[in-house]
py3Dmol code that shows the C-alpha trace and the ligand (Angstrom):
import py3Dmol

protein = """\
ATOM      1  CA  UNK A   1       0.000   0.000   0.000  1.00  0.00           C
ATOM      2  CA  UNK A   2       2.378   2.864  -1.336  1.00  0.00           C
ATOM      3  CA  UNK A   3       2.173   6.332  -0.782  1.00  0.00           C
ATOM      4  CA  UNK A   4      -0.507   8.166   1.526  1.00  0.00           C
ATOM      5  CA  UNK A   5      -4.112   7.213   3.051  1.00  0.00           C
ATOM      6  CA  UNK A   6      -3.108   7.361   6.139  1.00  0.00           C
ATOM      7  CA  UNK A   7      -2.118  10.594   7.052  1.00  0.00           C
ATOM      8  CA  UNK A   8      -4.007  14.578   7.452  1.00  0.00           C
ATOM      9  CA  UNK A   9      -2.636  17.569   8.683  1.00  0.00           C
ATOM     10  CA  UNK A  10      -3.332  19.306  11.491  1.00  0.00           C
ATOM     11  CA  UNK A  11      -4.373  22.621   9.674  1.00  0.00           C
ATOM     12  CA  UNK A  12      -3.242  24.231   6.626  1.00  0.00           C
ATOM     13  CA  UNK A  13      -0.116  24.343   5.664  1.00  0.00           C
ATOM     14  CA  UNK A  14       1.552  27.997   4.877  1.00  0.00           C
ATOM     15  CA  UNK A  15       2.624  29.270   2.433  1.00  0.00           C
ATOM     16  CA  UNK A  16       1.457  26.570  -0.274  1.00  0.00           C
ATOM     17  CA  UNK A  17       4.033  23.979   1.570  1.00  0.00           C
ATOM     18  CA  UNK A  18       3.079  20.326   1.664  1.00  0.00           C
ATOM     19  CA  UNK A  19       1.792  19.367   4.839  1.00  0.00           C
ATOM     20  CA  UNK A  20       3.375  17.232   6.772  1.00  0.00           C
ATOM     21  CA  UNK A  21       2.168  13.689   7.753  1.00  0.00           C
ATOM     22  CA  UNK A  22       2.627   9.941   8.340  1.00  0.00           C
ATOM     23  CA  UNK A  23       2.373   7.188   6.077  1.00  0.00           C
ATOM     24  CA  UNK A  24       2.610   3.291   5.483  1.00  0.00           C
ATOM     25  CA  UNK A  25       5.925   1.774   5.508  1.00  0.00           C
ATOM     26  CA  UNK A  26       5.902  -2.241   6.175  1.00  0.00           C
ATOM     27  CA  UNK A  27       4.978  -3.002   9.657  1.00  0.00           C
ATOM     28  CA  UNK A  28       5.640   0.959  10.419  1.00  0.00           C
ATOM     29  CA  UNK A  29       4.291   4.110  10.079  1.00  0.00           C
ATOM     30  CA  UNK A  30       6.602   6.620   9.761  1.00  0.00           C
ATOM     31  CA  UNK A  31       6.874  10.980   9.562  1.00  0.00           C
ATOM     32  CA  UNK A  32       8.128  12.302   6.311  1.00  0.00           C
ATOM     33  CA  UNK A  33       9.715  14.445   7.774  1.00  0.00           C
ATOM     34  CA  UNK A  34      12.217  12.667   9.904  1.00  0.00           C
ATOM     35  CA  UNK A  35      12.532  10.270   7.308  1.00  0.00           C
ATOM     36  CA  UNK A  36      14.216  13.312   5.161  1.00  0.00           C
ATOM     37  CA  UNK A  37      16.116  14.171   8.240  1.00  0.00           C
ATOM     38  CA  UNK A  38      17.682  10.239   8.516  1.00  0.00           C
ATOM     39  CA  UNK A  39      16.037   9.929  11.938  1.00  0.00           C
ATOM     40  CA  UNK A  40      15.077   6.330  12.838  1.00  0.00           C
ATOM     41  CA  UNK A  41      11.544   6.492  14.090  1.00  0.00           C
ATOM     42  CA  UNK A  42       8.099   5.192  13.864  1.00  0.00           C
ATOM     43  CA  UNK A  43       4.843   4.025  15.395  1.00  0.00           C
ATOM     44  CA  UNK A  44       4.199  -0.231  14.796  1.00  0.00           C
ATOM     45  CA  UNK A  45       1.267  -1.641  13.518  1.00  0.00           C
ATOM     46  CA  UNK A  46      -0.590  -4.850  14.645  1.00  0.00           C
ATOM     47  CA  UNK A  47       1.160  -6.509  11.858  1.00  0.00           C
ATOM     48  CA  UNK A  48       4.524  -6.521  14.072  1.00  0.00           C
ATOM     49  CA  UNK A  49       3.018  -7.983  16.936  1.00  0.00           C
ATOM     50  CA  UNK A  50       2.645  -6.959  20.798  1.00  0.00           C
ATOM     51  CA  UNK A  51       5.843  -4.984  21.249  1.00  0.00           C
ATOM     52  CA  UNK A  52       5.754  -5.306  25.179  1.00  0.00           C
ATOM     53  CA  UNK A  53       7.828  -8.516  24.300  1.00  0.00           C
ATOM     54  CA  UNK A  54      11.381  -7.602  23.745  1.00  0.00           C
ATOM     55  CA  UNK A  55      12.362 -10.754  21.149  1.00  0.00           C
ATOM     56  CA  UNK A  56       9.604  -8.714  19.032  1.00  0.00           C
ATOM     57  CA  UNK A  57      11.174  -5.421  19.520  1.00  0.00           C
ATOM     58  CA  UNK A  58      14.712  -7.113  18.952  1.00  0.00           C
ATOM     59  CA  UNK A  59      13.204  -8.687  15.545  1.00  0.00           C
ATOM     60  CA  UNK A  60      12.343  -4.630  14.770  1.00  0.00           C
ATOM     61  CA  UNK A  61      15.523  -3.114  15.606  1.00  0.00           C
ATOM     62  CA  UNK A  62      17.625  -5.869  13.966  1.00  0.00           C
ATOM     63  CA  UNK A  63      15.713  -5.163  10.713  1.00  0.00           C
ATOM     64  CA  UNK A  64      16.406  -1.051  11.029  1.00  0.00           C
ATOM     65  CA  UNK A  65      19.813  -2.033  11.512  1.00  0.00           C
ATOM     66  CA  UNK A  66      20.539  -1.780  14.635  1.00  0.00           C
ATOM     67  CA  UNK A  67      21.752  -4.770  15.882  1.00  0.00           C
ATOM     68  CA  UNK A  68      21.514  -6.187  19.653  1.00  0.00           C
ATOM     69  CA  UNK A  69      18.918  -3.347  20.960  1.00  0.00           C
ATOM     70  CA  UNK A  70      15.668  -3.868  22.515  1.00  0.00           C
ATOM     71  CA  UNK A  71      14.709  -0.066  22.563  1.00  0.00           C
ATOM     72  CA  UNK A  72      14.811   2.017  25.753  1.00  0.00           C
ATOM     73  CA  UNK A  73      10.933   1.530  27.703  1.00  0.00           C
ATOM     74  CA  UNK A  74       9.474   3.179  30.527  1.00  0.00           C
ATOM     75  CA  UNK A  75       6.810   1.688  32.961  1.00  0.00           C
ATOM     76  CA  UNK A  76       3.710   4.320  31.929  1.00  0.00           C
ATOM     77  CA  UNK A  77       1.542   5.196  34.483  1.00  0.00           C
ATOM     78  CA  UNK A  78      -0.504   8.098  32.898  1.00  0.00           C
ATOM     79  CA  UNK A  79       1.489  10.689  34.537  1.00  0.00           C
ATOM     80  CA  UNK A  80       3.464  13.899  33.349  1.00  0.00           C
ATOM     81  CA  UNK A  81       7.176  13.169  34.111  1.00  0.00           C
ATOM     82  CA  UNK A  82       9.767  13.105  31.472  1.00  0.00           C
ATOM     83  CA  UNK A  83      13.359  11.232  31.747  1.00  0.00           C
ATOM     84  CA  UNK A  84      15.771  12.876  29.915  1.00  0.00           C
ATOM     85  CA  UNK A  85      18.437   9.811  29.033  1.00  0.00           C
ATOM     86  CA  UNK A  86      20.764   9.085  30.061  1.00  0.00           C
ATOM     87  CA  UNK A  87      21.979  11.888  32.346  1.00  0.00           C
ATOM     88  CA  UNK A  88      18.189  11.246  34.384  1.00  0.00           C
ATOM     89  CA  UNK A  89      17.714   7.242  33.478  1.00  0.00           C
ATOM     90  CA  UNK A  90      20.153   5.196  31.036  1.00  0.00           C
ATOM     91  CA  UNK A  91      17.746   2.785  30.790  1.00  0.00           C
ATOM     92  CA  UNK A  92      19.897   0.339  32.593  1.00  0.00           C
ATOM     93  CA  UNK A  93      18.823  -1.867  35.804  1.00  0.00           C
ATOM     94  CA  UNK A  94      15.561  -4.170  36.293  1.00  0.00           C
ATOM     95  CA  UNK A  95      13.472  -1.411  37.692  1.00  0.00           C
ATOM     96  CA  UNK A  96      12.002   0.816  35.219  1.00  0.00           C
ATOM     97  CA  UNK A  97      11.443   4.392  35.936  1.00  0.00           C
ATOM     98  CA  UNK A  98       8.108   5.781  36.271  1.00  0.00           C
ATOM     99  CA  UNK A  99       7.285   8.028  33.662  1.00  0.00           C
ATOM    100  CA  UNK A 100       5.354   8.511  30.489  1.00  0.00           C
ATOM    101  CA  UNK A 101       8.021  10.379  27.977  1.00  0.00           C
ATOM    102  CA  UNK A 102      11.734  10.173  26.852  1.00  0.00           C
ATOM    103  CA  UNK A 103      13.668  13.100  26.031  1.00  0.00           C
ATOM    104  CA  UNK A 104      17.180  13.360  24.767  1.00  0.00           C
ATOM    105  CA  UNK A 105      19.982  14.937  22.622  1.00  0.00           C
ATOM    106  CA  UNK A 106      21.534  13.414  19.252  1.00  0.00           C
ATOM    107  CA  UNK A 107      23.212  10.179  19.156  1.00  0.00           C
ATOM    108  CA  UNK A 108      20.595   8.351  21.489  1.00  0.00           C
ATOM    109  CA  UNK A 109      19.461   4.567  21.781  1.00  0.00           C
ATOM    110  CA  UNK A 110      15.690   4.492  20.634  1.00  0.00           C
ATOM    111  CA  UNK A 111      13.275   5.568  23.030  1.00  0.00           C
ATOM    112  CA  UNK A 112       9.805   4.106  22.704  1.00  0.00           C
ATOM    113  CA  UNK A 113       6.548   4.409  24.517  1.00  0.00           C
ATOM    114  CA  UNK A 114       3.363   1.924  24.109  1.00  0.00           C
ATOM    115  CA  UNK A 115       0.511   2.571  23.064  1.00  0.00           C
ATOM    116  CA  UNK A 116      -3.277   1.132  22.199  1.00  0.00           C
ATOM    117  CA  UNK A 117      -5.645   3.995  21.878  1.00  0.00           C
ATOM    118  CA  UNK A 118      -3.717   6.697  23.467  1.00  0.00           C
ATOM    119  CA  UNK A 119      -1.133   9.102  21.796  1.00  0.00           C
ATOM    120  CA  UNK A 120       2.029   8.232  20.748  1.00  0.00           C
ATOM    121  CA  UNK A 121       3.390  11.824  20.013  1.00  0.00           C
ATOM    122  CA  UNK A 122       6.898  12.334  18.854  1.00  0.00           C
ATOM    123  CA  UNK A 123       8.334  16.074  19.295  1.00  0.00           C
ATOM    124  CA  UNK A 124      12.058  17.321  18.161  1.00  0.00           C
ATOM    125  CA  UNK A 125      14.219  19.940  17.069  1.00  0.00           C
ATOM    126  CA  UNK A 126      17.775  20.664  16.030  1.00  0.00           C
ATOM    127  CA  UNK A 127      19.525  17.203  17.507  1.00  0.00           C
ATOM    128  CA  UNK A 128      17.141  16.262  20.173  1.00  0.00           C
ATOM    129  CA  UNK A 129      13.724  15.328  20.337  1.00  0.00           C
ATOM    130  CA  UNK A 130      11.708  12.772  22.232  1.00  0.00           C
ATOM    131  CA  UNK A 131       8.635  10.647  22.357  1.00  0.00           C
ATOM    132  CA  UNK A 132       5.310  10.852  24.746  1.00  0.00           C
ATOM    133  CA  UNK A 133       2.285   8.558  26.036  1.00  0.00           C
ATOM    134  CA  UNK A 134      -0.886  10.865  25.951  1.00  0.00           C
ATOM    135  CA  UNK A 135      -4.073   9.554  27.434  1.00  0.00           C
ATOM    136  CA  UNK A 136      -6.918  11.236  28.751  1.00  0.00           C
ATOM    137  CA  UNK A 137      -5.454  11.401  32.055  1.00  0.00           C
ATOM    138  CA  UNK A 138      -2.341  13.087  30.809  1.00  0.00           C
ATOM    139  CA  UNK A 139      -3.858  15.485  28.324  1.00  0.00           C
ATOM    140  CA  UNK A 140      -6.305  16.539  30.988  1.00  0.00           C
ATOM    141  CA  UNK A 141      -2.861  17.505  32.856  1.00  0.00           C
ATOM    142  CA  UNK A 142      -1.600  19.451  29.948  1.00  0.00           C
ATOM    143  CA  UNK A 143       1.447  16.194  29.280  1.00  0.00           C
ATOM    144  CA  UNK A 144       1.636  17.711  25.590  1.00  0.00           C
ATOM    145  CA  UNK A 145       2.428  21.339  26.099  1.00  0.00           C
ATOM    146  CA  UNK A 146       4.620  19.846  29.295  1.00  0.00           C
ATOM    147  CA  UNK A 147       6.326  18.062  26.818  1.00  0.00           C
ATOM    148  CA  UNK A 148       7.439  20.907  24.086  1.00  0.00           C
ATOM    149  CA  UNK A 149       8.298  23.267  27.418  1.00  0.00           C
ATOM    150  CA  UNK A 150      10.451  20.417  28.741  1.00  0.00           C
ATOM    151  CA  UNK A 151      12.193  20.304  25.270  1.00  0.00           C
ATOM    152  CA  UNK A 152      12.613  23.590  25.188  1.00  0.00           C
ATOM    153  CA  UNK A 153      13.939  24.632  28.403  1.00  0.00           C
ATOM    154  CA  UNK A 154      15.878  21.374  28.382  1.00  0.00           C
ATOM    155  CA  UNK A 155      17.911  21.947  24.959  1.00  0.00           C
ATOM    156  CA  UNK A 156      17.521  25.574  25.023  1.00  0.00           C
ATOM    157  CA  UNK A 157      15.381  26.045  21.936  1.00  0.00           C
ATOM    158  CA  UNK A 158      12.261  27.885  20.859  1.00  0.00           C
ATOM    159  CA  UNK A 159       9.306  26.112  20.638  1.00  0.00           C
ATOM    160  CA  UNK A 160       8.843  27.882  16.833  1.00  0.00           C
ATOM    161  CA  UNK A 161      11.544  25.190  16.197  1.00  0.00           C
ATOM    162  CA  UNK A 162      10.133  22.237  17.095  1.00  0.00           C
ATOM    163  CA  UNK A 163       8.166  19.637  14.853  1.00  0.00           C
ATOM    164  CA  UNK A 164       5.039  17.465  16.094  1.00  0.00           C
ATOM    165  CA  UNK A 165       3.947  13.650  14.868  1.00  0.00           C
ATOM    166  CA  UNK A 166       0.837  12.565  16.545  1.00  0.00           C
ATOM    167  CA  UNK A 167       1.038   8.973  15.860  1.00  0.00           C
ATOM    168  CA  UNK A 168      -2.042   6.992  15.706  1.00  0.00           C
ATOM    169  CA  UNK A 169      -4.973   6.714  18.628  1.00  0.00           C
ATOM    170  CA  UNK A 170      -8.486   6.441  19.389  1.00  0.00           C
ATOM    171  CA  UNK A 171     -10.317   8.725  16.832  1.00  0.00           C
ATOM    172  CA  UNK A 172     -13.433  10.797  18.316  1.00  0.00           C
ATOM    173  CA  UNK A 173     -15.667   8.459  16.524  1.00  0.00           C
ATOM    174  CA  UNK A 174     -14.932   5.712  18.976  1.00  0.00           C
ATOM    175  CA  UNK A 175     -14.082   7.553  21.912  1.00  0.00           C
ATOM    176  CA  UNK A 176     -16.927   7.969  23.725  1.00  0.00           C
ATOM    177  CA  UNK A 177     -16.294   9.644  27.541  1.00  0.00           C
ATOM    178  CA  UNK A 178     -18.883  10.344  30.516  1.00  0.00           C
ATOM    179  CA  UNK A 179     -19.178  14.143  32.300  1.00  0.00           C
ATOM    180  CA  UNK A 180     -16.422  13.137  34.823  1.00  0.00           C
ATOM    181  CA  UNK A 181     -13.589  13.108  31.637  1.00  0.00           C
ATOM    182  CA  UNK A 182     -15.546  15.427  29.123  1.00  0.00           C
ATOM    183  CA  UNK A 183     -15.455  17.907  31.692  1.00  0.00           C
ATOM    184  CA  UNK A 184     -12.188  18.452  31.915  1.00  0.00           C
ATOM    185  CA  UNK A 185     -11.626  19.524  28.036  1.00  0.00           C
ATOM    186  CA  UNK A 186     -12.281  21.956  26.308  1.00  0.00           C
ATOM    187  CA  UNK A 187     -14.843  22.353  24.230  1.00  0.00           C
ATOM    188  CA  UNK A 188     -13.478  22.238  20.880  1.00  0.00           C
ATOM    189  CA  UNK A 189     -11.649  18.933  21.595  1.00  0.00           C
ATOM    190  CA  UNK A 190     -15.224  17.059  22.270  1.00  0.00           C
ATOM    191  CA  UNK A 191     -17.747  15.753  19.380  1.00  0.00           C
ATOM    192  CA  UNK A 192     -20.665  16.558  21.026  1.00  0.00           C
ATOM    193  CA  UNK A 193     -24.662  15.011  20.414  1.00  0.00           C
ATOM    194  CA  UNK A 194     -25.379  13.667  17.153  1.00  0.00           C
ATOM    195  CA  UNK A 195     -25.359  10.330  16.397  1.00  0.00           C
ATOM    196  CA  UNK A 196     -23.064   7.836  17.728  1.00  0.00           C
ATOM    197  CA  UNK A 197     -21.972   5.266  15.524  1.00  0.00           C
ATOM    198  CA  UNK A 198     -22.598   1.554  16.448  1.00  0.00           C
ATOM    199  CA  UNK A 199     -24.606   2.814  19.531  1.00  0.00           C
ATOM    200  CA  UNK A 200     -26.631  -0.781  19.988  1.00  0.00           C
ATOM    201  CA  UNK A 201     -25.797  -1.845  23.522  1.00  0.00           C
ATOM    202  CA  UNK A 202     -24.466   1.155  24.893  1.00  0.00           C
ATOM    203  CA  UNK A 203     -25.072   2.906  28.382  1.00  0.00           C
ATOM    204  CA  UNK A 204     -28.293   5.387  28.597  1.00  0.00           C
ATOM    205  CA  UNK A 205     -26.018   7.625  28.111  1.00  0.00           C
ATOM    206  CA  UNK A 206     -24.041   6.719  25.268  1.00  0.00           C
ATOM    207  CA  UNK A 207     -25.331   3.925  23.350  1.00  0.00           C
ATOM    208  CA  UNK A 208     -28.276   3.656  20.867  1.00  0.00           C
ATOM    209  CA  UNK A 209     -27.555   6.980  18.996  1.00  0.00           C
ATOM    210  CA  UNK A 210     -28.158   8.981  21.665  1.00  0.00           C
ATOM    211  CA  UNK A 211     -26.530  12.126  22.352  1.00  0.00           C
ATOM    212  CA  UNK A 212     -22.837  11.658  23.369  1.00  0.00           C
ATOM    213  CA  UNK A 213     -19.797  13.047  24.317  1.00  0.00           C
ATOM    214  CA  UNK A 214     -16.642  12.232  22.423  1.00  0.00           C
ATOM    215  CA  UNK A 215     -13.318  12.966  22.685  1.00  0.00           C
ATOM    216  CA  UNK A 216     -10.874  14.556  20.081  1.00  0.00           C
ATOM    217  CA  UNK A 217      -7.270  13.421  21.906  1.00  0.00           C
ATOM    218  CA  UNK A 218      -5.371  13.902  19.082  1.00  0.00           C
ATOM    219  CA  UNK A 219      -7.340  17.844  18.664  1.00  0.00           C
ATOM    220  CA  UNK A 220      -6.743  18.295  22.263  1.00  0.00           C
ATOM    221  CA  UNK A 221      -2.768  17.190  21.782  1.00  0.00           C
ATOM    222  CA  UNK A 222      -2.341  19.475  18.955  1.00  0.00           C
ATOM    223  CA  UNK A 223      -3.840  22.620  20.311  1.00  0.00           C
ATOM    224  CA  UNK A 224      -1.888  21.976  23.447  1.00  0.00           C
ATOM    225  CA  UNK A 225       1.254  22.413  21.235  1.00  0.00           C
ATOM    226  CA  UNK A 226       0.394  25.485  19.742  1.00  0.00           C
ATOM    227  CA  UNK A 227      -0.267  26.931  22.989  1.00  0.00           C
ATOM    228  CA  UNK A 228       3.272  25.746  23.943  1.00  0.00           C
ATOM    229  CA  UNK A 229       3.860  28.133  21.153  1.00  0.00           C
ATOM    230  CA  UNK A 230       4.081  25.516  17.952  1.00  0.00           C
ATOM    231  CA  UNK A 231       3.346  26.644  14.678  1.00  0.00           C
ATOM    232  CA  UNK A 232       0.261  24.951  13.371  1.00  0.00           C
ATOM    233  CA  UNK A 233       1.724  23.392  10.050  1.00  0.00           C
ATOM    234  CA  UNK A 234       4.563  22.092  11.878  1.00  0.00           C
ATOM    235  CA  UNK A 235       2.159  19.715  13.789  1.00  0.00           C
ATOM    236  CA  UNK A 236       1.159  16.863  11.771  1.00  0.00           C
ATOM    237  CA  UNK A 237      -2.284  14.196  12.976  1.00  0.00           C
ATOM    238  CA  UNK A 238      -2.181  11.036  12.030  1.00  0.00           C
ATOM    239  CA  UNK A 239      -6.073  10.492  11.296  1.00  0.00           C
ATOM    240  CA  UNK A 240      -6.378   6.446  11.197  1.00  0.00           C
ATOM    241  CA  UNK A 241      -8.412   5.762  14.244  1.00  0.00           C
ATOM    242  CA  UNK A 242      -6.644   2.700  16.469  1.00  0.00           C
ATOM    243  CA  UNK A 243     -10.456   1.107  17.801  1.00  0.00           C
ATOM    244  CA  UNK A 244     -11.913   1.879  14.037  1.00  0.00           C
ATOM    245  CA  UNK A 245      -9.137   0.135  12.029  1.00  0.00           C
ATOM    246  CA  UNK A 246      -8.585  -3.738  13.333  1.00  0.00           C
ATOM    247  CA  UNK A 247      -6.369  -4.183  10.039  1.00  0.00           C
ATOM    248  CA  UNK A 248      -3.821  -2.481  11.424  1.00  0.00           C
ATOM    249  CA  UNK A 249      -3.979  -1.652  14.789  1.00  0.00           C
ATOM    250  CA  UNK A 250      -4.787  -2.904  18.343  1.00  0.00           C
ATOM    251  CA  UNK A 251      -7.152  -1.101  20.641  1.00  0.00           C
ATOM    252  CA  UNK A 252      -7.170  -1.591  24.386  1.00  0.00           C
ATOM    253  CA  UNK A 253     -11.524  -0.191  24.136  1.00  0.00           C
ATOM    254  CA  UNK A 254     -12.174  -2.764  21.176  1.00  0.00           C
ATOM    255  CA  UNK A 255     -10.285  -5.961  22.680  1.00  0.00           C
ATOM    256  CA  UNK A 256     -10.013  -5.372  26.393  1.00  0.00           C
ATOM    257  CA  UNK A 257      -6.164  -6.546  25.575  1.00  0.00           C
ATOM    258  CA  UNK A 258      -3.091  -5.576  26.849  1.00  0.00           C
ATOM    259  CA  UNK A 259      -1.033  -6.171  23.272  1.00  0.00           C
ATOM    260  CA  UNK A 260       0.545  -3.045  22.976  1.00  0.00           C
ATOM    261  CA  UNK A 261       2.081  -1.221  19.606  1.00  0.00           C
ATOM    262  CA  UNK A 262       4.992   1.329  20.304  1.00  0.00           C
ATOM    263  CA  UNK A 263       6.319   4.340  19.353  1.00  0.00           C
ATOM    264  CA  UNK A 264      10.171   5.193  18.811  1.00  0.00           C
ATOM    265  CA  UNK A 265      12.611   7.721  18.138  1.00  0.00           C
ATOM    266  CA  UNK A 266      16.347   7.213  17.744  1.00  0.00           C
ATOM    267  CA  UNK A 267      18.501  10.573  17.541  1.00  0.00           C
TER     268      UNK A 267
END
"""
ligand_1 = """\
1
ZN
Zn -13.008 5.064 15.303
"""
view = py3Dmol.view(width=600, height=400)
view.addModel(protein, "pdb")
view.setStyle({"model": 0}, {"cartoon": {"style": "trace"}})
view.addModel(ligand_1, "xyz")
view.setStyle({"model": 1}, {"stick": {}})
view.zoomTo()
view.show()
């Protein structure tokens, strides 16, 4: 399946430029734009497998070249803290380090969160960059504009310089929420009433095509990085929506399953 389908842009791009955005690449998806810059990244698809086992994430790196490595992983919790490697956390040791993004400065080991409905985002700049888990628990806390101000003050850049990839997750058309979580978003980052697709069976609230709410994580992620200050064409969506599309993706709302698909970036 060459060339695009998969991606959209967050919002125009200026100036006539082409927008920026993921697409298919074997097991992977992967940013255009890092692939120009030679930067080993990408977010798996079901195709590869649960990548909480590290013989499967060994199988991955070996093909990208890099033999021997397992990728760098974190044990996610839904927080907001950030390791930068390796000065914070080299990755070494039995006990992982609590924490739900990587950050570091070029030449670094891949760092990779999991995912299965939530955000994979991947953020960098001029030789450093890292890579975020964003569920509803951490976008409520503002974990994506955390993110681009931890770059920034970390590495000492602008956030006009930095580039966004919001991997794949949970589209609003699947994502339904109560009042307890759709209160704490704004209001632009919720599809509210109208019909809700495949309602049959739902709660009172939410099933049957009954007025819903739904959240927009991937909206809600975006506008949080151009409040960090962003430009808008520099932040690309990836609009294939994990619980919608089986083919190529697991979702922890559509299988109750812990297999897990991953995000990496190697600087
Ligand atoms: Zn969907």
């Amino acid at each position: 399946m060459p060339g695009g389908g998969v991606a959209r842009a967050a919002g125009p791009a200026a100036g006539g430029a082409v927008e920026p955005g993921w697409r298919r690449s074997g097991g992977l998806l992967v940013d255009e734009r890092l692939e120009r810059l030679g930067v080993l990244h990408g977010a798996t698809t079901r195709a590869l497998g649960d990548m909480a086992d590290p013989a499967r994430r060994s199988t991955l790196f070996d093909g990208l070249g890099l033999k021997g490595e397992t990728g760098l992983v974190l044990k996610q919790v839904h927080g907001d803290a950030i390791v930068r490697w390796p000065s914070e956390w080299d990755g070494s040791g039995t006990e992982k380090v609590r924490a739900d993004g990587w950050m570091a400065g070029a030449p670094s080991r891949p760092l990779c969160v999991y995912t299965a409905d939530c955000v994979p985002l991947l953020l960098w700049g001029p030789r450093f960059g890292g890579v975020f888990h964003v569920g509803w628990r951490g976008a409520a806390a503002g974990f994506a504009k955390k993110a681009a101000e931890s770059l920034c003050r970390a590495f000492g850049a602008k956030a006009s310089e930095l580039c966004a990839s919001i991997g794949p997750h949970i589209g609003p058309c699947c994502y339904r929420v109560g009042p307890e979580v759709s209160s704490l978003f704004r209001r632009e980052s919720l599809a509210m009433g109208g019909q809700v697709p495949g309602g049959a069976g739902g709660s009172p609230l939410t099933g049957g095509g009954v007025a819903a709410d739904r959240l927009d994580l991937g909206r809600e992620v975006a506008s949080q990085l151009v409040e960090a200050g962003l430009e808008r064409g520099s932040v690309a969506v990836c609009g294939e929506c994990t619980c919608c599309r089986e083919d190529l993706f697991f979702s922890y709302r559509r299988d109750k399953t812990r297999d897990s698909m991953m995000a990496f970036l190697t600087l």
